[in-house]
PASEBA-1860 file (N, C-alpha, C; in nm, 3 decimals):
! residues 163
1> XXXXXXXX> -6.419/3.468/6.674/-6.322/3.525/6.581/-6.277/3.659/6.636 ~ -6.159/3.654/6.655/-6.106/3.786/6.721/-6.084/3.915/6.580 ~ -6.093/3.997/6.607/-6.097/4.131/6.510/-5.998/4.109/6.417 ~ -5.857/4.116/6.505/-5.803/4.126/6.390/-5.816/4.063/6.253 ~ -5.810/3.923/6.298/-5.883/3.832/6.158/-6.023/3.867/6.105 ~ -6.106/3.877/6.185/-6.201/3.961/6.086/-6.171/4.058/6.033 ~ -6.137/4.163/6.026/-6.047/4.272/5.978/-5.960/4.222/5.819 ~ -5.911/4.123/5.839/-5.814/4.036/5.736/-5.915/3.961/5.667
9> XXXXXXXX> -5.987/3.925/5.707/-6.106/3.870/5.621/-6.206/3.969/5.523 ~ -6.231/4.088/5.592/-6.264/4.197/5.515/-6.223/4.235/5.422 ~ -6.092/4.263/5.462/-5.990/4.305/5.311/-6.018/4.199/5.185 ~ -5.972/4.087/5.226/-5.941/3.986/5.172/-6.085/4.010/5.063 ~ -6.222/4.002/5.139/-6.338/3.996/5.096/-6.312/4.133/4.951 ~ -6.310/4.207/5.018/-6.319/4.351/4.951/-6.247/4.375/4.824 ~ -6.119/4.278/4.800/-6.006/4.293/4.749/-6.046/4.179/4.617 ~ -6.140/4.099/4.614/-6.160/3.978/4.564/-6.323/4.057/4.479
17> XXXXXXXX> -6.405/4.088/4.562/-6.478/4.196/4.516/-6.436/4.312/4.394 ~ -6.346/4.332/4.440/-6.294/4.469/4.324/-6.242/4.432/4.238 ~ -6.156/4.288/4.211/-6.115/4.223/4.077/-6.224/4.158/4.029 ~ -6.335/4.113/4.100/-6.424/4.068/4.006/-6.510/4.183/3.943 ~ -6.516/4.280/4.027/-6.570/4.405/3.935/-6.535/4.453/3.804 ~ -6.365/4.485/3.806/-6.252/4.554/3.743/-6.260/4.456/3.643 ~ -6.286/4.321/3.665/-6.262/4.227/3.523/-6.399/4.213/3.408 ~ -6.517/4.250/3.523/-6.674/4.226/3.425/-6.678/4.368/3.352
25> XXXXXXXX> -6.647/4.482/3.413/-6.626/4.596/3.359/-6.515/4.574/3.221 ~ -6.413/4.524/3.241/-6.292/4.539/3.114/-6.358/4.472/3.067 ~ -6.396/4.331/3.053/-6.476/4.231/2.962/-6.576/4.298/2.873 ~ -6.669/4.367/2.953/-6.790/4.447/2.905/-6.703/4.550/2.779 ~ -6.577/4.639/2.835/-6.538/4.733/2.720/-6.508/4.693/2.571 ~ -6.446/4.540/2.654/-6.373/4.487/2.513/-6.491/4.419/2.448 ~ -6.586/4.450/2.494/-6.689/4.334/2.414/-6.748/4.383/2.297 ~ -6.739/4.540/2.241/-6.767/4.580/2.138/-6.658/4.598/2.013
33> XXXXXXXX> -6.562/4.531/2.107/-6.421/4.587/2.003/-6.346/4.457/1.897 ~ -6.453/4.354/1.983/-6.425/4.244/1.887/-6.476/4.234/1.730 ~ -6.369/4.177/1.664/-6.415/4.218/1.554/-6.374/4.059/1.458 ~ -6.560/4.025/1.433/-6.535/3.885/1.411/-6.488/3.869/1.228 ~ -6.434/3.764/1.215/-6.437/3.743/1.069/-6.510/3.659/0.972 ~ -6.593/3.732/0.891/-6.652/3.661/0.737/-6.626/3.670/0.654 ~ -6.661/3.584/0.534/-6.657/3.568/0.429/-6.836/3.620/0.377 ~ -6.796/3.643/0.238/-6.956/3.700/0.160/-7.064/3.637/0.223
41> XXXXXXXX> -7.008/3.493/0.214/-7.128/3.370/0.213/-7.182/3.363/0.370 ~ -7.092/3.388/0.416/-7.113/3.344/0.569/-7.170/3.469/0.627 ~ -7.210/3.606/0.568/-7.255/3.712/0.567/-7.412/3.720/0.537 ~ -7.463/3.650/0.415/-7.575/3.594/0.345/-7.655/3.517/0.377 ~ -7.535/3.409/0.408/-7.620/3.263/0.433/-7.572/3.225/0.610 ~ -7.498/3.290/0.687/-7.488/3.261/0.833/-7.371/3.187/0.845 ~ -7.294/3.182/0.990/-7.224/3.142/0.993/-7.208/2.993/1.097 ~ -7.173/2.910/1.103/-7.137/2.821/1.181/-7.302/2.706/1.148
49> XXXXXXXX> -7.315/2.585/1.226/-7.390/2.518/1.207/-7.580/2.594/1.225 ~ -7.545/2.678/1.311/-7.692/2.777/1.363/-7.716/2.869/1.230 ~ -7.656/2.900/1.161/-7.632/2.957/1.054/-7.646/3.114/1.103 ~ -7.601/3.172/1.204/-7.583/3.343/1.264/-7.548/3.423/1.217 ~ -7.624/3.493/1.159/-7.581/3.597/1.046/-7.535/3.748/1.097 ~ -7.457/3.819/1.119/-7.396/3.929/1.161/-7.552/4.023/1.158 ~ -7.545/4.108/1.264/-7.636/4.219/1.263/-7.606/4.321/1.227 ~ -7.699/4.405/1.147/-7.641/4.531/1.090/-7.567/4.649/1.213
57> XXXXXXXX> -7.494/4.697/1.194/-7.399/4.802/1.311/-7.290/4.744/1.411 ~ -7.300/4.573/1.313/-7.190/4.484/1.381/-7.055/4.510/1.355 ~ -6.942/4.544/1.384/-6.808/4.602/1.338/-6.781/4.442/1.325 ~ -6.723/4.394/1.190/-6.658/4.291/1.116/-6.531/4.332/1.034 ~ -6.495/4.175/0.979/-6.366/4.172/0.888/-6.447/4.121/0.795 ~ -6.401/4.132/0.680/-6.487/4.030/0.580/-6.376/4.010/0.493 ~ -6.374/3.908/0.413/-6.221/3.833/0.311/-6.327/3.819/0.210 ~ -6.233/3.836/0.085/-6.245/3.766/-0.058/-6.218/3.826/-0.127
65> XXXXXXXX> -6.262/3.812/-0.271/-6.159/3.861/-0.372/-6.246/3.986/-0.432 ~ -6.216/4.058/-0.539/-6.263/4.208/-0.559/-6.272/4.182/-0.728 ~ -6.446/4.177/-0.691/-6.495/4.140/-0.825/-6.468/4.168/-0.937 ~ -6.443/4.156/-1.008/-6.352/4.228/-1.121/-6.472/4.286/-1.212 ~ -6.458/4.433/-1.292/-6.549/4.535/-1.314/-6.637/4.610/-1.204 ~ -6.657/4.558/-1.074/-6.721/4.595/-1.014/-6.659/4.771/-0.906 ~ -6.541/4.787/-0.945/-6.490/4.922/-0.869/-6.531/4.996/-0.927 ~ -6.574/5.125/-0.828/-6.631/5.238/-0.909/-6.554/5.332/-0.800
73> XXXXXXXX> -6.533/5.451/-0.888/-6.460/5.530/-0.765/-6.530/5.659/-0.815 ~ -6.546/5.749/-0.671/-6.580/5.895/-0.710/-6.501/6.013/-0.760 ~ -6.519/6.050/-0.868/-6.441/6.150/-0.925/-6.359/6.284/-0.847 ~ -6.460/6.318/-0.776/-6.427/6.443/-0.690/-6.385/6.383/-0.530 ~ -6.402/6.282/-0.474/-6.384/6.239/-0.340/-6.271/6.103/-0.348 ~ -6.237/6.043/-0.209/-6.157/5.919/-0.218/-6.255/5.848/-0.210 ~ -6.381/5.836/-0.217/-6.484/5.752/-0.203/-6.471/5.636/-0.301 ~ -6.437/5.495/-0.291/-6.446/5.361/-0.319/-6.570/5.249/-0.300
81> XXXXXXXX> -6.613/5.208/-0.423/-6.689/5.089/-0.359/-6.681/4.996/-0.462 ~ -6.677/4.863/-0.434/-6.623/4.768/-0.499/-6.752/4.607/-0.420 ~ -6.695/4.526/-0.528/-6.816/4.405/-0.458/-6.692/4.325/-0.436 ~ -6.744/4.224/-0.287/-6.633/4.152/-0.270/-6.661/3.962/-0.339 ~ -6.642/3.897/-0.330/-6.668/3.742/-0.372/-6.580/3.659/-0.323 ~ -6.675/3.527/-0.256/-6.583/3.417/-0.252/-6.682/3.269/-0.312 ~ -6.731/3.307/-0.399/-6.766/3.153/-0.454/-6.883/3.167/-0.450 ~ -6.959/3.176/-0.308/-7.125/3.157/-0.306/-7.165/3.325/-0.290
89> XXXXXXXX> -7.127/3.418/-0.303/-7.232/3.492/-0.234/-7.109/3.624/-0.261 ~ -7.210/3.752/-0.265/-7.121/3.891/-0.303/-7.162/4.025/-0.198 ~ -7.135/4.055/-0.158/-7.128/4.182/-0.078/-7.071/4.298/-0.144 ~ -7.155/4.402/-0.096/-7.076/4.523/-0.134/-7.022/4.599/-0.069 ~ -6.864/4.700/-0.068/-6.838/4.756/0.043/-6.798/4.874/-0.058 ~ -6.831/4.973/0.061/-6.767/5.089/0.069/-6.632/5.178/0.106 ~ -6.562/5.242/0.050/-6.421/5.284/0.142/-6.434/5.448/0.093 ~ -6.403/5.537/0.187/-6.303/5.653/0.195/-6.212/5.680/0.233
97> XXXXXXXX> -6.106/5.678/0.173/-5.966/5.697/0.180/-5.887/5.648/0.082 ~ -5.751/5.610/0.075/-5.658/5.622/0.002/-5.637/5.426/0.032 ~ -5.679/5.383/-0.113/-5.662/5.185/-0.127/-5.520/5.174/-0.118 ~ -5.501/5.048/-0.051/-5.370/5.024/-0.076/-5.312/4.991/-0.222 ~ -5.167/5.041/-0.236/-5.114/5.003/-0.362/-5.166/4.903/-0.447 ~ -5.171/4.768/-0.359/-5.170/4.630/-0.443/-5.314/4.579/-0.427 ~ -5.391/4.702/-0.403/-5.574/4.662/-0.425/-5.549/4.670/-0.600 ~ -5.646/4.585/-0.630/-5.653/4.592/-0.754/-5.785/4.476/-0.790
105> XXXXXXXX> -5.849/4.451/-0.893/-5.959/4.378/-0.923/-5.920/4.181/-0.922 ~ -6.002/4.131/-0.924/-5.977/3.965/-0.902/-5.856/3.915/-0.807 ~ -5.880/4.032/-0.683/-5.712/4.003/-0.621/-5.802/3.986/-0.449 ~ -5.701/3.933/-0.327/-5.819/3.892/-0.260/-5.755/4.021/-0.155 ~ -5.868/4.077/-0.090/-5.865/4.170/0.031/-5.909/4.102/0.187 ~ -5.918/4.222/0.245/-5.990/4.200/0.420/-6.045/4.334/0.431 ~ -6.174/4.367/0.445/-6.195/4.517/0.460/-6.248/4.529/0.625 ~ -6.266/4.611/0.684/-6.257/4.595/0.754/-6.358/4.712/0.822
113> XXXXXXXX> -6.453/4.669/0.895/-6.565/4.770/0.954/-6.705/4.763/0.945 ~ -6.808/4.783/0.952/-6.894/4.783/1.023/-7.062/4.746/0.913 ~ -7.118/4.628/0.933/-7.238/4.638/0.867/-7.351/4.690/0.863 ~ -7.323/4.727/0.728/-7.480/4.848/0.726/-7.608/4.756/0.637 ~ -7.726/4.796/0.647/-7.872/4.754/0.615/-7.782/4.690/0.467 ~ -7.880/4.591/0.406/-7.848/4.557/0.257/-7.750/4.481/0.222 ~ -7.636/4.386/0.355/-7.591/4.355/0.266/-7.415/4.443/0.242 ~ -7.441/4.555/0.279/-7.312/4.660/0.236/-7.236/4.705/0.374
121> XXXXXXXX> -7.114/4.658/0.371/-6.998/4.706/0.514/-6.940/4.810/0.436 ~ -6.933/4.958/0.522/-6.899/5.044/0.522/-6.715/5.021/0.576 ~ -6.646/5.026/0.553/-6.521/4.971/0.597/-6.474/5.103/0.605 ~ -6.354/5.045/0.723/-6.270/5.176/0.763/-6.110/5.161/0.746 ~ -6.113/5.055/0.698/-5.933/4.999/0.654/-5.983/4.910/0.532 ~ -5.889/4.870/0.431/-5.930/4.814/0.349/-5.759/4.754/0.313 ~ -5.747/4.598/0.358/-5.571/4.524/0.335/-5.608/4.455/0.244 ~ -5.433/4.475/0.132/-5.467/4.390/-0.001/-5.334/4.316/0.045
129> XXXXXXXX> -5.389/4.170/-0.071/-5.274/4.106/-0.017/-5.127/4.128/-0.083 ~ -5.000/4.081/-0.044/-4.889/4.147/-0.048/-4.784/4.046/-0.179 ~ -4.836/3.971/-0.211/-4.750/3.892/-0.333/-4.861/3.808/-0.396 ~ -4.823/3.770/-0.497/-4.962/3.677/-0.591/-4.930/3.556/-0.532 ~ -4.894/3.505/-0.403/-4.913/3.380/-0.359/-4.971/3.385/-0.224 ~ -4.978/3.460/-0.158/-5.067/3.512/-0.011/-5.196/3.512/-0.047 ~ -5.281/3.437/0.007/-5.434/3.470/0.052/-5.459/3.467/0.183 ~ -5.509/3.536/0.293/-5.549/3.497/0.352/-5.628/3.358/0.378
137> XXXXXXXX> -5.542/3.306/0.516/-5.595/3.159/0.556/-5.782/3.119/0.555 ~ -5.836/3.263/0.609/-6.002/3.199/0.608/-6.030/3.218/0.487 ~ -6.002/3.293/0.356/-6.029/3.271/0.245/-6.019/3.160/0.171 ~ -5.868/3.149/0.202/-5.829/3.021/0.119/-5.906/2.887/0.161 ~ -5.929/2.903/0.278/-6.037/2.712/0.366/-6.132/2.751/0.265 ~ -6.213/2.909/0.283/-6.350/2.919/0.185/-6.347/2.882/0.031 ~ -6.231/2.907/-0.033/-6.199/2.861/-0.157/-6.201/2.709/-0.149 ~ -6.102/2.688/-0.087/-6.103/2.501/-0.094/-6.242/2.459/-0.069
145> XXXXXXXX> -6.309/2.530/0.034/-6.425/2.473/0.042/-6.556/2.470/-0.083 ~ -6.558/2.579/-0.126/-6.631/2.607/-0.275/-6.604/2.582/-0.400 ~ -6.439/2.477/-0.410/-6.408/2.422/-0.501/-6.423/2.523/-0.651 ~ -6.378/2.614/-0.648/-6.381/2.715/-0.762/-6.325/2.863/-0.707 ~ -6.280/2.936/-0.780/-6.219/3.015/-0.784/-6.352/3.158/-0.788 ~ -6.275/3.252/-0.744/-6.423/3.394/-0.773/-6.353/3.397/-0.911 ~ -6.262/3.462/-0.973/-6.300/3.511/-1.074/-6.329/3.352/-1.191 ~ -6.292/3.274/-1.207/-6.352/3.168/-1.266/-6.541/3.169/-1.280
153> XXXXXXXX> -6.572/3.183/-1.153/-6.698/3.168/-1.157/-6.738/3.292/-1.197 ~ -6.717/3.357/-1.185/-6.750/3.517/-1.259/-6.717/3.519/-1.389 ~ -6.649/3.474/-1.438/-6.669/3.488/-1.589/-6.701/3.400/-1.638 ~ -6.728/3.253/-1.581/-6.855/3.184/-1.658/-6.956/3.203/-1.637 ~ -6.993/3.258/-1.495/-7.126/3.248/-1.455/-7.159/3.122/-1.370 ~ -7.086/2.993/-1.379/-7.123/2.929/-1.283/-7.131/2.969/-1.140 ~ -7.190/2.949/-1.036/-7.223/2.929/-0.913/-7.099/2.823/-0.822 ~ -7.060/2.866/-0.770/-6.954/2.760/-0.647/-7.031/2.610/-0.627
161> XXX> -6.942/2.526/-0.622/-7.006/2.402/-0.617/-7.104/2.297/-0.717 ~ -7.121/2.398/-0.868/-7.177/2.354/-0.961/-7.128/2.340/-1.068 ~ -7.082/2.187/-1.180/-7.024/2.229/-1.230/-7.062/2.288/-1.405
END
């Protein structure tokens, strides 16, 4: 093999080297920034057939509807916390800052941020939905799937799936 082509083979080598670097590195950055989506239940009781339940300091989305009586707000701060519901199972979240307009109780949200010990996501955005016919799509499968409504089951007391 005369130089020059080795030479061209080097590069070549070197050049193939540094995109596989440049890509495990970006992969690696973006790998904390994903931000998966649940529902209450799938928070509680796990998600998918393994049943994998989010780890606490996991940055998530979580959907469902906003228990009705359950908002409490702090007098002196924007501090918010409210329970969320979709049929089987309730979470509680937290917010500081300013709710959107069309948050309001038995209405469905996406909050958005990070699980803490207990059960409770500390959220750092909190989206309400935008007309009384919008739910979000993974809510709504979770509704169809639990065959009952949150606030229905909240004010009888039945349980999702029982009738």
């Amino acid at each position: 093999m005369n130089t020059r082509r080795k030479n061209r083979l080097m590069v070549v080598v070197a050049i193939l080297v540094g995109l596989g670097l440049a890509t495990s590195l970006v992969m690696y950055a973006l790998r904390s920034n994903i931000d998966l989506f649940y529902t209450p239940s799938e928070i509680l009781n796990g998600k998918g057939e393994d049943h994998s339940k989010p780890e606490p300091g996991q940055r998530l989305r979580v959907g469902g509807m906003v228990m009705p009586g359950s908002v409490k707000r702090d007098a002196n701060t924007l501090q918010v916390s409210f329970k969320l519901y979709d049929g089987n199972g309730v979470i509680s979240v937290t917010y500081l800052g300013i709710l959107p307009d069309l948050f309001r109780e038995g209405q469905g949200v996406v909050a958005q941020g990070v699980l803490e010990k207990g059960n409770l996501v500390n959220a750092k955005e909190v989206l309400a939905k935008h007309d009384e016919k919008y739910t979000p799509p993974e809510i709504e499968d979770a509704m169809k799937k639990n065959h009952i409504s949150p606030v229905t089951a909240w004010q009888t007391g039945t349980p999702a799936g029982q009738s």
